[in-house]
N, C-alpha and C positions, 0 to 999 in steps of 0.2 A: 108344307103348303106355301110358307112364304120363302123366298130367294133371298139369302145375303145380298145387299147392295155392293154392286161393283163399281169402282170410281171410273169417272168416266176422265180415257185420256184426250188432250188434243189432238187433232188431228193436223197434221203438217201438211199444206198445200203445196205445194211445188210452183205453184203459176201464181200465186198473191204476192203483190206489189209489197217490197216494208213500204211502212207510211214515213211521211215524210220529214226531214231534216229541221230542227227548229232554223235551222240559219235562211232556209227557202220559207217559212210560215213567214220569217220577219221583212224580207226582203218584199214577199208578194203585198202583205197591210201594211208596208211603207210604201211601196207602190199606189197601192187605192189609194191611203192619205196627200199622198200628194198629187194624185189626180181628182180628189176631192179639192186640196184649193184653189189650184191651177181653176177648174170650172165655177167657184167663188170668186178668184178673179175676172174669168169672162162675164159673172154676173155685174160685178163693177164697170165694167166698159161698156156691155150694154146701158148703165142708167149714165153714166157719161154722154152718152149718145143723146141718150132723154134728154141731158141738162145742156146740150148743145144745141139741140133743137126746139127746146125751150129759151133759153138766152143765147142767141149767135151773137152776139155783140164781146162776150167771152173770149171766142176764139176767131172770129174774123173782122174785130173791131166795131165800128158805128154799122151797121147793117138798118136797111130797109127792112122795114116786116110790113109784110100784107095779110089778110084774112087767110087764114087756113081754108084748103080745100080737104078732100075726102079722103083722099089719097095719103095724105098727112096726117090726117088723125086715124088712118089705118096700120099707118107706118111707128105712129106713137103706140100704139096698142101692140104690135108686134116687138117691138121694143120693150115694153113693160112686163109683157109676157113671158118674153126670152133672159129677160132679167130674172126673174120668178123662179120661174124653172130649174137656171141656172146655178140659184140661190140654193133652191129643195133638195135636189140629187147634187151638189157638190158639199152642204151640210151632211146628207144622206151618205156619200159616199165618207168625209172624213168623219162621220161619228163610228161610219163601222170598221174603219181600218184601224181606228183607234184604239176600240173596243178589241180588235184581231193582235193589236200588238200588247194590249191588256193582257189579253191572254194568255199570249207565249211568255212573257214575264211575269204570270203566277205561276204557271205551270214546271217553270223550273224551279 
C-alpha cells in the first residue's frame, strides 16, 4: 500500500545563470555606498546655498539686503527641500550598501 520514498534528484538546467561572483556583489555595494555619499554631499551644497542666501555678506562681502519677495522664499523652500531629500536617499542608499558589503563579508 505504501511506496518506499524515492530521493528526489536535482535537476540540472541547462539555461540557469551560476549566481554571481562575490568580487561583482562587492564592487556593486561599493558602488551604492559611494553614490550614497556623493548625494550626502550634494545635500551639503544645497544648505550652503541656504546659508548663502541667508548671509550674502559671506561670500560677496558688505551686500545690500532688501525685503524678500516670493520668489525667494520659494526658492528657500526648494532648497530645503532638495537638501532633505538628498540627505534621506543618500543615508538610504549608504546604509544599504553597507549593509550589502556586510554581507559578503559574513558570508565568506
Amino acid at each position: 500500500m505504501s511506496e518506499p520514498a524515492v530521493p528526489v534528484r536535482p535537476v540540472d538546467l541547462g539555461y540557469a545563470l551560476p549566481p554571481p561572483s562575490s568580487g561583482s556583489r562587492v564592487a556593486a555595494s561599493l558602488g551604492i555606498t559611494i553614490a550614497g555619499l556623493v548625494i550626502l554631499a550634494f545635500g551639503g551644497c544645497f544648505l550652503i546655498g541656504v546659508m548663502i542666501q541667508l548671509y550674502p555678506q559671506m561670500v560677496f562681502g558688505p551686500a545690500i539686503t532688501t525685503p524678500w519677495e516670493l520668489r525667494q522664499y520659494v526658492f528657500h523652500a526648494v532648497l530645503y527641500v532638495m537638501a532633505f531629500v538628498s540627505f534621506g536617499s543618500g543615508g538610504l542608499l549608504t546604509y544599504r550598501g553597507v549593509s550589502a558589503l556586510s554581507q559578503v563579508v559574513v558570508s565568506k
